[in-house]
Structures are given as C-alpha cells and as structure tokens.
C-alpha positions in Angstrom: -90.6 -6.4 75.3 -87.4 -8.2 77.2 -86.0 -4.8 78.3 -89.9 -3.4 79.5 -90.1 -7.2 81.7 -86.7 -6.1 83.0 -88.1 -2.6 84.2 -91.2 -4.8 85.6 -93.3 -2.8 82.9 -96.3 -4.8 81.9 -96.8 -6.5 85.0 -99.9 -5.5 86.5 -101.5 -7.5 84.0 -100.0 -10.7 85.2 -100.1 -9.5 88.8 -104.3 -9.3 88.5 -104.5 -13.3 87.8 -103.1 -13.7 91.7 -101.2 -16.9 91.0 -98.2 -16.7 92.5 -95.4 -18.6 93.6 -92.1 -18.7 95.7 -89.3 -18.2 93.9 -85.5 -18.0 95.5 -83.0 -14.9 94.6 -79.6 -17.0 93.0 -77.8 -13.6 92.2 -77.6 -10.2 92.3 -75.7 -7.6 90.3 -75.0 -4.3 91.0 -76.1 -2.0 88.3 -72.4 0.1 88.3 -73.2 2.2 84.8 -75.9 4.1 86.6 -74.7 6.4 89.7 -77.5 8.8 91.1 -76.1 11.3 93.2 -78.2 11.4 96.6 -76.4 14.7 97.6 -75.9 18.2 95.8 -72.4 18.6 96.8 -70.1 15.7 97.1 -66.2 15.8 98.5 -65.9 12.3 95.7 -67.0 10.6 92.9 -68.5 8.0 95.5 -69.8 10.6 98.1 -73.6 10.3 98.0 -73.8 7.6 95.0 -76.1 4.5 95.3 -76.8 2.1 92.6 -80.1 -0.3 91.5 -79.9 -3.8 91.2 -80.5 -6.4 88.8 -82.0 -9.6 90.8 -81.6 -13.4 89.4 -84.0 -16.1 90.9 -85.6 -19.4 89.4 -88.9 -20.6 90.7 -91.1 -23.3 89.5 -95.0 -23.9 88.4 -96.2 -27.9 87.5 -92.4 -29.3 88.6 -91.0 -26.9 85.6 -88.2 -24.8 86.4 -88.0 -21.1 84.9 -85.6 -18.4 85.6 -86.2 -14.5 85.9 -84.6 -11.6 86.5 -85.7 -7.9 87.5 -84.3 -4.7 88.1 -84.2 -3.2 91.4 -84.6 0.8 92.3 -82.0 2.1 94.6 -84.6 3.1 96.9 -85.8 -0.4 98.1 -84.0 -2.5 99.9 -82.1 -5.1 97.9 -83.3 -8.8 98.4 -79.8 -11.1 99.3 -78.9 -14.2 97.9 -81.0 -17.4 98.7 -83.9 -15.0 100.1 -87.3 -15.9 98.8 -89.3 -13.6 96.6 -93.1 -13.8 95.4 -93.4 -14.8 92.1 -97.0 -14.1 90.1 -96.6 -15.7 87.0 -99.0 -15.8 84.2 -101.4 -19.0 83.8 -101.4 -20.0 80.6 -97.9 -18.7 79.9 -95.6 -19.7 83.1 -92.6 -18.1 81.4 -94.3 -14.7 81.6 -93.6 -13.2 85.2 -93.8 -10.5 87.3 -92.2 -9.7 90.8 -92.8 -6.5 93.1 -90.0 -5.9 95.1 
C-alpha cells in the first residue's frame, strides 16, 4: 500500500473529505532510473530524456507534524523547494494523505 500512496493511487478517496491543508515541499529528487525518450531519434543517450520526480514536504493538522512524499510525472511541472503544496489529508487518520500535483 506504501508504493500505491507513492504513485498517489488511492487518493480520491481522501481527496472527497475536502480537508486540506498547506504543506511545504523540503526536497525533491530526481527519479534518474526511469528515462522516457520524448523523441524517436536521438543524436545521445540524453537527447530527448526527461525524468519524474519524487517530492518530500511536511505539513501539519492539530499542531502535529507529518511528512509525505509523492511522485511526480514528467509531464507536470515540478514544484521547487520551500514552495507550498495542498495537502488533503484524511480525518480520522492525519497520516493518510493525498496531494494532486
């Protein structure tokens, strides 16, 4: 279930309640072990390649901190470092979250 919350799967559930929050990006990490190849022909191994993300941010619910992270497609634009994020997190379960990037 760890690896589907990375991917964002099961989130729409959470997303429903609408209780969100602001949560701040504290890293980001370049996902280097999967290249897609934008064009057919390439004159290098880098011509054409771009690469998801993995995003890191904390965010808090009741004065609790939590931290999250989420993978990011290559075809959205990549939050930066110290830029805020919407958080909806689950209400019962604070530690359950869900992000849409």
């Amino acid at each position: 279930m760890r690896f589907a919350g990375w991917l964002g799967l099961g989130s729409r559930d959470i997303m429903a309640q609408e209780s969100c929050v602001q949560g701040c990006v504290t890293g980001v990490k370049r996902c280097w072990w999967l290249k897609i190849n934008t064009k057919p022909v390439r004159r290098n191994g880098l011509d054409g390649a771009v690469f998801p993300h993995t995003v890191f941010f904390r965010y808090s619910v009741d004065g609790t901190q939590y931290q999250g992270s989420r993978y990011v497609s290559w075809r959205v634009k990549c939050p930066g470092i110290g830029d805020t994020i919407t958080v909806y997190v689950d209400r019962d379960r604070p530690e359950k979250y869900a992000v849409k990037l």
